[in-house]
C-alpha positions as CSV (number, residue, x, y, z in Angstrom):
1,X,48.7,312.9,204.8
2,X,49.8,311.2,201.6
3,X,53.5,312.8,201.4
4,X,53.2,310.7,205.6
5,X,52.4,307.9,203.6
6,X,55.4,308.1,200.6
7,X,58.0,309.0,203.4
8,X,57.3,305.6,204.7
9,X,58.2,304.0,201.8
10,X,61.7,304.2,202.8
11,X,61.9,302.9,205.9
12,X,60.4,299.5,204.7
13,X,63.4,298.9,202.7
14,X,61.8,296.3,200.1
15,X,61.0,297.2,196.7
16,X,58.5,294.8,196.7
17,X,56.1,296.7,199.3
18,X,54.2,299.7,198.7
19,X,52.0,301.9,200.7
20,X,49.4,304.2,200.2
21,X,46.4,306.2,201.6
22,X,42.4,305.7,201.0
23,X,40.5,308.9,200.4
24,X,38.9,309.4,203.4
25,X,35.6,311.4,202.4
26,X,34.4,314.3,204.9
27,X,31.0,311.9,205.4
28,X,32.2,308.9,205.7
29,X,30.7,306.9,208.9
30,X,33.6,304.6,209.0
31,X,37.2,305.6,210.6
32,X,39.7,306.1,208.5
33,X,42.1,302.8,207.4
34,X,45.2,304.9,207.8
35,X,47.9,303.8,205.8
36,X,47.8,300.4,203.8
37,X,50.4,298.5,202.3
38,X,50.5,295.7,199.2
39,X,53.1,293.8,197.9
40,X,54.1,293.7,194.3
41,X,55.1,290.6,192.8
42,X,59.1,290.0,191.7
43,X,58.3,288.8,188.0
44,X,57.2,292.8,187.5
45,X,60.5,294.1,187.6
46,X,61.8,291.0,185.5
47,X,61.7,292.1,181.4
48,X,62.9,288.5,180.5
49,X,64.7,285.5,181.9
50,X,68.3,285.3,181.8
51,X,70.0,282.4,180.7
52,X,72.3,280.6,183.4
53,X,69.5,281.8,186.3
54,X,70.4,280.1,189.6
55,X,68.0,277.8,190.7
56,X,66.8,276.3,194.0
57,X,67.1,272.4,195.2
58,X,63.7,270.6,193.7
59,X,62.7,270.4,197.6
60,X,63.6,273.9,198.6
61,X,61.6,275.2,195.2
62,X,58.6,273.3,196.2
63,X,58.6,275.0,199.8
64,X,59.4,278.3,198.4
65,X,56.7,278.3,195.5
66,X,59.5,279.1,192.8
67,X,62.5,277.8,191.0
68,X,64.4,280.9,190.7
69,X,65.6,283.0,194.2
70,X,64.7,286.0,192.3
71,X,61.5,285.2,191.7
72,X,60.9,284.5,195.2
73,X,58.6,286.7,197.5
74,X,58.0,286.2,201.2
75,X,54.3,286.3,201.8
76,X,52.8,286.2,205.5
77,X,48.7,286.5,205.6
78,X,47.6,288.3,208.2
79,X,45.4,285.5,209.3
80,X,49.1,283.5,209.8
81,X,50.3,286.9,211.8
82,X,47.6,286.3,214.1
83,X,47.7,283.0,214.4
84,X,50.7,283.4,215.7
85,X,50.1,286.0,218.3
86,X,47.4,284.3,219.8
87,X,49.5,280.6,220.2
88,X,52.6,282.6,221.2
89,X,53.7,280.5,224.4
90,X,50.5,278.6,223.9
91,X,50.9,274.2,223.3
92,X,50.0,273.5,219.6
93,X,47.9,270.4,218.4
94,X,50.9,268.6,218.0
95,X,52.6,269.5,220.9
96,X,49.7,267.7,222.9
């Protein structure tokens, strides 16, 4: 079940998400998770700063959350994931 978990490592194809597999004990009362993923933030596989970095627009850095585009990690909650399933084709509040 773990190896399951490792081999679907690669098919995600970002080095910033990793997966994994909760011990499932033999008397749990709970189903099992299954395989859960995480991100890991950019600035771990950064030792130091670079000189001469390139750097966002002031108004794109302030959307993104970062100066740098290598610092930069796409985050969806799964609250927004929802969210979005549930409005899909739906009129939003300011739509009406």
């Amino acid at each position: 079940m773990i190896k399951e978990a490792f081999r679907l490592k690669d098919p995600l194809k970002d080095p910033q998400v990793r997966a994994y597999v909760p011990f499932v004990g033999p008397f749990d009362p709970c189903k099992p998770l299954g395989i859960r993923t995480y991100l890991v933030p950019p600035q771990l596989f950064i030792p130091f700063q670079p000189m001469g970095w390139p750097q966002y627009s002031p108004a794109e850095a302030l959307r993104l959350g970062t100066l740098w585009p290598a610092l930069y990690s796409p985050y969806t909650s799964k609250k927004t994931k929802e969210r979005a399933v549930v409005n899909d084709g739906e009129g939003t509040a300011e739509s009406l």
